[in-house]
DSSP file (Angstrom, degrees, kcal/mol; ACC not computed):
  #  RESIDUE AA STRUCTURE BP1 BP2  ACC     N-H-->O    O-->H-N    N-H-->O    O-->H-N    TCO  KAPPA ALPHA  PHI   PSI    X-CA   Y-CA   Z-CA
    1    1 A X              0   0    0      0, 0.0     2,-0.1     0, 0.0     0, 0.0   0.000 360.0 360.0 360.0 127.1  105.8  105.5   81.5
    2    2 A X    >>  -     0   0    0      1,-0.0     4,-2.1     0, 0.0     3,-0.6  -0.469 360.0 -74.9-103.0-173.1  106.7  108.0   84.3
    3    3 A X  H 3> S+     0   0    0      1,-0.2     4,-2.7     2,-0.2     5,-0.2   0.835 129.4  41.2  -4.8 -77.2  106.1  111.3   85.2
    4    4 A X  H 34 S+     0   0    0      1,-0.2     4,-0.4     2,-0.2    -1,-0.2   0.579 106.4  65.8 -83.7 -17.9  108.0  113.0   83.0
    5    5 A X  H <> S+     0   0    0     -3,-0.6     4,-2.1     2,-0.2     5,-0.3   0.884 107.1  46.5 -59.3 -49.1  107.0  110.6   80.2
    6    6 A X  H  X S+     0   0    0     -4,-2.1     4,-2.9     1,-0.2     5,-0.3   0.937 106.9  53.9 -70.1 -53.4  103.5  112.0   80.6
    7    7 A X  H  X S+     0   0    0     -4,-2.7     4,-1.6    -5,-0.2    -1,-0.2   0.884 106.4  49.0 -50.7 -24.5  104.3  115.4   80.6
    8    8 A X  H  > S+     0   0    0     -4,-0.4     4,-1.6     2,-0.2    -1,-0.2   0.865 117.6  45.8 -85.7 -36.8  106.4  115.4   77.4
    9    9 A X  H  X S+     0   0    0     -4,-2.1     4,-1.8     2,-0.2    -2,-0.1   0.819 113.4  47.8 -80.6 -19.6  103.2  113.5   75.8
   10   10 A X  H >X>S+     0   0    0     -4,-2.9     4,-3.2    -5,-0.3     3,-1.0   0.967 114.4  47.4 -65.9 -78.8  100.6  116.0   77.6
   11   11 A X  I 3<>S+     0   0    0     -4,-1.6     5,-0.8    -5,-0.3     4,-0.3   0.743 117.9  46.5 -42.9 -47.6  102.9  119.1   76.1
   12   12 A X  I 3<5S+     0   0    0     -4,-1.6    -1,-0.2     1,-0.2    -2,-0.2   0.711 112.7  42.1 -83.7 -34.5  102.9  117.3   72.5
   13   13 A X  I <<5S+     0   0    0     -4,-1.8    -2,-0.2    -3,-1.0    -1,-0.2   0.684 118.8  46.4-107.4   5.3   99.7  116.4   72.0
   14   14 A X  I  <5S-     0   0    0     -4,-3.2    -2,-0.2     2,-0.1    -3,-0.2   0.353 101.6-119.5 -70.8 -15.6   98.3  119.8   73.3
   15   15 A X  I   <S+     0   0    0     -5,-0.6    -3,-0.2    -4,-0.3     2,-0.1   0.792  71.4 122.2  97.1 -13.9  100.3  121.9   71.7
   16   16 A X      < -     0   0    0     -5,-0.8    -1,-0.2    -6,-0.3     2,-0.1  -0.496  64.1 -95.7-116.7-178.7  101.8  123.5   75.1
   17   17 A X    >>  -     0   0    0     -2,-0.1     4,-1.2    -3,-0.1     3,-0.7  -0.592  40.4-102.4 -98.0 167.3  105.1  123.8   76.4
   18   18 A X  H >> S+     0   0    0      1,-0.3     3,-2.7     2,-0.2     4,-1.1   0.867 115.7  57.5 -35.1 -70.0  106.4  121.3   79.0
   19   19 A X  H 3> S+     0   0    0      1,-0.3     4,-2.1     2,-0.2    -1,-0.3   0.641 104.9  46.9 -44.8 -32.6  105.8  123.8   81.9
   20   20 A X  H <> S+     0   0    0     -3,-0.7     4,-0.5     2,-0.2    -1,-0.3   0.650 108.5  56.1 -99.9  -4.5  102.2  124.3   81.5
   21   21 A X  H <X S+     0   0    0     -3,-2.7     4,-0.6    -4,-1.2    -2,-0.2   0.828 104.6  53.6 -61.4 -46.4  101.6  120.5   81.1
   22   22 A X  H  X S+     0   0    0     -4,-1.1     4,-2.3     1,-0.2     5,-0.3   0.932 102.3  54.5 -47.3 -46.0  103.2  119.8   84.5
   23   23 A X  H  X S+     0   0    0     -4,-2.1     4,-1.5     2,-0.2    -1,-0.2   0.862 111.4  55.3 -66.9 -28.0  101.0  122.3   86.1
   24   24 A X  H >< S+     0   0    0     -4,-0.5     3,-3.7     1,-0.2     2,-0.6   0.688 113.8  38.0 -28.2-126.9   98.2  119.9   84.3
   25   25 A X  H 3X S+     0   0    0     -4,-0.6     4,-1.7     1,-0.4    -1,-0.2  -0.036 114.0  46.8 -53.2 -47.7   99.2  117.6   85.6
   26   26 A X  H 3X S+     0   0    0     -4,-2.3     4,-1.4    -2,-0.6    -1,-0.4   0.665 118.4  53.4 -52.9 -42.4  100.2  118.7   89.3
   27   27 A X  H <X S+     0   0    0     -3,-3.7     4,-1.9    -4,-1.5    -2,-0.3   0.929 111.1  45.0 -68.3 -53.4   96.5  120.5   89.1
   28   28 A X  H  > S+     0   0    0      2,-0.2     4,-2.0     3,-0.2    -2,-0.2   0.848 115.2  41.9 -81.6 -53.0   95.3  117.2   88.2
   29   29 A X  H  X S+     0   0    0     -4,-1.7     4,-3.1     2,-0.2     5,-0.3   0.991 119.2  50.6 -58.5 -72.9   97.3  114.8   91.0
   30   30 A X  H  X S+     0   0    0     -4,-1.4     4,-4.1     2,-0.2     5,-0.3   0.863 109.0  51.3  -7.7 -70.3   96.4  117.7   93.7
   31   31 A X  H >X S+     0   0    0     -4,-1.9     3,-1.5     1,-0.3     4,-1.2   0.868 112.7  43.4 -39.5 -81.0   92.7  117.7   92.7
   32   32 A X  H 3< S+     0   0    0     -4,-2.0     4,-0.3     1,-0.3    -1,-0.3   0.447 114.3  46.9 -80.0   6.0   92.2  114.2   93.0
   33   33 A X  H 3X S+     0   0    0     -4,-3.1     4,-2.3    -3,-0.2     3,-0.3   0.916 110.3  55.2 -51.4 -61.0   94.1  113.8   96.4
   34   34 A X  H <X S+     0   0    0     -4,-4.1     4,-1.5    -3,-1.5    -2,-0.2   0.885 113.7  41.9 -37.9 -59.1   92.3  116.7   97.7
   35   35 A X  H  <>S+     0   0    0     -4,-1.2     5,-1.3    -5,-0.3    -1,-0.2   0.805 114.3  48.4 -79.0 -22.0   88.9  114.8   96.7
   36   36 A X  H >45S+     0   0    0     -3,-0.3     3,-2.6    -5,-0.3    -1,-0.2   0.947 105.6  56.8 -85.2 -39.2   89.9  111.5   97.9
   37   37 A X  H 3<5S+     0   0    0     -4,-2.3    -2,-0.2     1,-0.3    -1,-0.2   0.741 110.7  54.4 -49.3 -29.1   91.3  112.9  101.7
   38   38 A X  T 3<5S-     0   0    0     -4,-1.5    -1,-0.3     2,-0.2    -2,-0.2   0.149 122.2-113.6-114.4   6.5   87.7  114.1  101.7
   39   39 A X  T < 5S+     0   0    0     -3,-2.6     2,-0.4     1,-0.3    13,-0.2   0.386  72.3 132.6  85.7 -14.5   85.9  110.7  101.0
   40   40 A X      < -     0   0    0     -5,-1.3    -1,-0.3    11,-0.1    -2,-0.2  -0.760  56.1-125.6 -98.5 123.1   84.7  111.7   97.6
   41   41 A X        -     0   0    0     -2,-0.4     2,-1.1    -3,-0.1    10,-0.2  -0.471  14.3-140.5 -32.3 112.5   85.1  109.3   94.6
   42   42 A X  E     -A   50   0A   0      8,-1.4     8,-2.3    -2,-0.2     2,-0.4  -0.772  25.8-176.8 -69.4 101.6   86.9  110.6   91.5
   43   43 A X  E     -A   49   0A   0     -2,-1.1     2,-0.6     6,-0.2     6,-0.2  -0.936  18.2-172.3-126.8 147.8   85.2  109.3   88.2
   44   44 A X  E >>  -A   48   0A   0      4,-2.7     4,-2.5    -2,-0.4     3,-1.3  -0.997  39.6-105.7-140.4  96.2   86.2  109.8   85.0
   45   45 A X  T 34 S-     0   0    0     -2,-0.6    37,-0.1     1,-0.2     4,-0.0  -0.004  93.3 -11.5  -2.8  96.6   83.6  108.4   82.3
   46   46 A X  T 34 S+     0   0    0      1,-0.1    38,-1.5    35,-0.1    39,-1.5   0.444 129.5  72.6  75.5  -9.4   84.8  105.0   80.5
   47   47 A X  T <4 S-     0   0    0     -3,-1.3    35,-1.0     1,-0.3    -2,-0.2   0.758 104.8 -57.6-131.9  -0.6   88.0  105.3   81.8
   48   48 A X  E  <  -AB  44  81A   0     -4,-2.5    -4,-2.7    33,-0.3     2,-0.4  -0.767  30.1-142.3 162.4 158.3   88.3  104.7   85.4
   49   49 A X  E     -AB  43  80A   0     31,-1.4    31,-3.2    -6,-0.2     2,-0.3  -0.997  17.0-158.6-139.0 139.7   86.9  106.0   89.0
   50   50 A X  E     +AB  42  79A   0     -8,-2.3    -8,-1.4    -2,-0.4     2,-0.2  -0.846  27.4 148.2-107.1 165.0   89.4  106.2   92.1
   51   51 A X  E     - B   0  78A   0     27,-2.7    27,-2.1    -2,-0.3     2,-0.4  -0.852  42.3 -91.5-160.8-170.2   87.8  106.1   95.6
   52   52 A X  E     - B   0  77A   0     25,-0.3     2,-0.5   -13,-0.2    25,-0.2  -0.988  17.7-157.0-147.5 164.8   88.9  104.9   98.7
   53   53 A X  E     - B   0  76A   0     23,-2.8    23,-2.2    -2,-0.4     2,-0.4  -0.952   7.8-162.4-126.3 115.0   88.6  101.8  100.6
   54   54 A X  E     - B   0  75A   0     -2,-0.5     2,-0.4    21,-0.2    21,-0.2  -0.700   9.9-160.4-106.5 168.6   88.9  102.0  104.1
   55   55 A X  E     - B   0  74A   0     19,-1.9    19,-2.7    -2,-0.4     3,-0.1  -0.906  17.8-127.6-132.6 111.0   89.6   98.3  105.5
   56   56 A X        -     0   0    0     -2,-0.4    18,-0.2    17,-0.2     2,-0.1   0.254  35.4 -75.2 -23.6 160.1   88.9   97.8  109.6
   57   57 A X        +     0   0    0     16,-0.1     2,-0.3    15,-0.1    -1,-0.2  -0.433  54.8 172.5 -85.5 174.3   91.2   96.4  112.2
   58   58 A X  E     -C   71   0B   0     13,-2.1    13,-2.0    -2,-0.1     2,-0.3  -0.929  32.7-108.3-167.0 155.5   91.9   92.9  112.3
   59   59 A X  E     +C   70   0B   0     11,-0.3     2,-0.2    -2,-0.3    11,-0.2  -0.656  39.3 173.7 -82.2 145.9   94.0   90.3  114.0
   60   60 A X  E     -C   69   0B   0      9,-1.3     9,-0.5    -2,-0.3     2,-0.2  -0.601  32.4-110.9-121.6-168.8   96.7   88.7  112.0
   61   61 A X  E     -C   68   0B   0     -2,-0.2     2,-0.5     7,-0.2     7,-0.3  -0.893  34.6-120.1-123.5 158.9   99.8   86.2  112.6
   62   62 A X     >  -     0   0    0      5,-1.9     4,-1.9    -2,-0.2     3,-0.1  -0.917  30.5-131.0 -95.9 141.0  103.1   87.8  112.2
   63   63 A X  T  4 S+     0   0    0     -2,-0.5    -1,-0.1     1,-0.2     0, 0.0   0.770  94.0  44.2 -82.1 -23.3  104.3   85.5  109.3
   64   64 A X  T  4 S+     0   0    0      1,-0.2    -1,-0.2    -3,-0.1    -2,-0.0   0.774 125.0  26.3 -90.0 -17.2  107.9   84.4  110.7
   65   65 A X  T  4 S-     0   0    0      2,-0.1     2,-3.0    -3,-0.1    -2,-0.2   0.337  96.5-125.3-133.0  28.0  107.3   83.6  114.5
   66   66 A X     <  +     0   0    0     -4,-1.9    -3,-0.1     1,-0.2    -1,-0.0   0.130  61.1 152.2 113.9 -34.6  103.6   82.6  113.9
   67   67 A X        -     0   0    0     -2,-3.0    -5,-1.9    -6,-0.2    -1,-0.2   0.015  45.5-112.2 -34.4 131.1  102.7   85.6  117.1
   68   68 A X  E     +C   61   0B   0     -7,-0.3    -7,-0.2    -3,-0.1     2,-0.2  -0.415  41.2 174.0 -33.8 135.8   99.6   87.3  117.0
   69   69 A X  E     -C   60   0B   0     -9,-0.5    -9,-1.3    -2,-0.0     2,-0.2  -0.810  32.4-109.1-173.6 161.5   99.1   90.9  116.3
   70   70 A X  E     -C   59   0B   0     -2,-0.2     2,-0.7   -11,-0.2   -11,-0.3  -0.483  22.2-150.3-101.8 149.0   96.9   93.6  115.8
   71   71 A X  E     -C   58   0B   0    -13,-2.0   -13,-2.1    -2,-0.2     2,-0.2  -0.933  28.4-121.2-135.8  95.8   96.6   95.2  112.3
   72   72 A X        -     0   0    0     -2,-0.7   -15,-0.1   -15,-0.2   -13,-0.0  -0.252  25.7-106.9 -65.2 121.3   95.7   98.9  112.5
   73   73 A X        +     0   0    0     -2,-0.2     2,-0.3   -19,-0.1   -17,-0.2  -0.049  54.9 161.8 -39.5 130.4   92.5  100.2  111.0
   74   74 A X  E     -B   55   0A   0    -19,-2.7   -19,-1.9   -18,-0.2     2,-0.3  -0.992  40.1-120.3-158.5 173.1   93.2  102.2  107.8
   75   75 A X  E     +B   54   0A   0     -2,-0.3     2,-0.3   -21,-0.2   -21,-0.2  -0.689  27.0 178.5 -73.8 126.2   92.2  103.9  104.3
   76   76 A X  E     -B   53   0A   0    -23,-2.2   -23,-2.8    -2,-0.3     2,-0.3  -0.971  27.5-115.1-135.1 145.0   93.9  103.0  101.3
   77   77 A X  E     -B   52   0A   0     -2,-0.3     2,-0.3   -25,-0.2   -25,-0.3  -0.747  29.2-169.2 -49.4 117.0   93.1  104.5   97.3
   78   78 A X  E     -B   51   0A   0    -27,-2.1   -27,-2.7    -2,-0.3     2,-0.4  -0.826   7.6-157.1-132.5 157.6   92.0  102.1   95.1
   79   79 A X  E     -B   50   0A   0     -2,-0.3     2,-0.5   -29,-0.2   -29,-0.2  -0.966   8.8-165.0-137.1 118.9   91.6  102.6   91.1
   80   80 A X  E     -B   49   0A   0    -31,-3.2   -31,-1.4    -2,-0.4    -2,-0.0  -0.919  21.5-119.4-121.4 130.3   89.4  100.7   89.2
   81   81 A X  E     -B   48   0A   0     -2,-0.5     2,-0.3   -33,-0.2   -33,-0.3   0.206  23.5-144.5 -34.3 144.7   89.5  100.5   85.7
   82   82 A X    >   -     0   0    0    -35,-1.0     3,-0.8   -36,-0.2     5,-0.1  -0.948  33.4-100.8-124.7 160.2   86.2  101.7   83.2
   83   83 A X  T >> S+     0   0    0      1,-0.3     4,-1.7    -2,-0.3     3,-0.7   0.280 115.8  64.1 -79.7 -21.2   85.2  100.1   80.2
   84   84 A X  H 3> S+     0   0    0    -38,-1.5     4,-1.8     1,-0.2    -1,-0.3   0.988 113.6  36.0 -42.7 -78.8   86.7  102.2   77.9
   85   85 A X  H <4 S+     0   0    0    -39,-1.5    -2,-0.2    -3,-0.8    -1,-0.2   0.064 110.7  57.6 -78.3  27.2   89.8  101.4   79.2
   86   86 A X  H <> S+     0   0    0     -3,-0.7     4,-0.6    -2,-0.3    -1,-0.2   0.508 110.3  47.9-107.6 -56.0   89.3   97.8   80.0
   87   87 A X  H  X S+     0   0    0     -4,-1.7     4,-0.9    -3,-0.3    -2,-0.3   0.639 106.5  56.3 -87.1  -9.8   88.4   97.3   76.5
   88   88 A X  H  X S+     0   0    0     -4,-1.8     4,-2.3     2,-0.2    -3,-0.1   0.964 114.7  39.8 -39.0 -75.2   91.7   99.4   74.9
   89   89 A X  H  4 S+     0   0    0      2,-0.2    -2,-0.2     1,-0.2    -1,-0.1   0.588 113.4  52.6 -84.8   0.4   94.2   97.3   76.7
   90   90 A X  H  < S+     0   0    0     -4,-0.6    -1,-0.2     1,-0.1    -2,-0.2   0.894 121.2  41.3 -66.3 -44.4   92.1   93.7   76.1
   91   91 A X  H  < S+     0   0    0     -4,-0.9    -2,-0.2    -5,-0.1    -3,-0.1   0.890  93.2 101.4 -67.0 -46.0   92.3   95.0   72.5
   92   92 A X  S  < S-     0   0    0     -4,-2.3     2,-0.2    -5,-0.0    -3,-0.0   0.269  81.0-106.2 -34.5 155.8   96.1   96.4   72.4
   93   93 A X        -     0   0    0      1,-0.0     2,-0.4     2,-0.0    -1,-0.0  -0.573  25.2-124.8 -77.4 147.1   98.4   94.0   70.6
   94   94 A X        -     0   0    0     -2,-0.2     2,-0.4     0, 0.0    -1,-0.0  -0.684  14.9-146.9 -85.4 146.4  101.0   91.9   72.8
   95   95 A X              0   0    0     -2,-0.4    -2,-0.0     1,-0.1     0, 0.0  -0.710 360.0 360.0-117.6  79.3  105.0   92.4   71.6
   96   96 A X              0   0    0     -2,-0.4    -1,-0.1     0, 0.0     0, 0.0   0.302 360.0 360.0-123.6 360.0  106.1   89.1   72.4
């Protein structure tokens, strides 16, 4: 499911037209960019909290010629599932 998948499903089961599901939806991405550049967790009851994970520098190897080098400190977005939605997709059916 992309983007545009979501919008059409937003817009269908609200009741609204496309355009004012995208701005959902644009409002929604926005928000929780906004709150994560700022250090603050997003969580969403039973179904899932993003945050961010910042990960120190570190030495590596570079993996084809074995050299040393340094691995710049950075912040990365992490999403972890909540139980609600842990326990949906254990439950969901396979289509094999």
């Amino acid at each position: 499911m992309n983007k545009a998948d979501i919008i059409a499903q937003i817009a269908a089961d609200a009741g609204i037209s496309k355009a004012q599901a995208e701005k959902a939806v644009n409002s929604f991405t926005t928000t929780v960019t906004k709150s994560l550049k700022k250090g603050e967790p997003v969580i969403l009851v039973g179904f899932g909290r993003f945050s961010v994970v910042k990960y120190s520098a570190r030495k590596g190897r570079h993996p084809v010629t074995g050299e040393p080098l340094k691995i710049k400190a950075k912040k990365v977005a992490k999403f972890k599932a909540g139980h609600l939605l842990t326990d949906a997709v254990a439950k969901a059916k396979t289509s094999k």
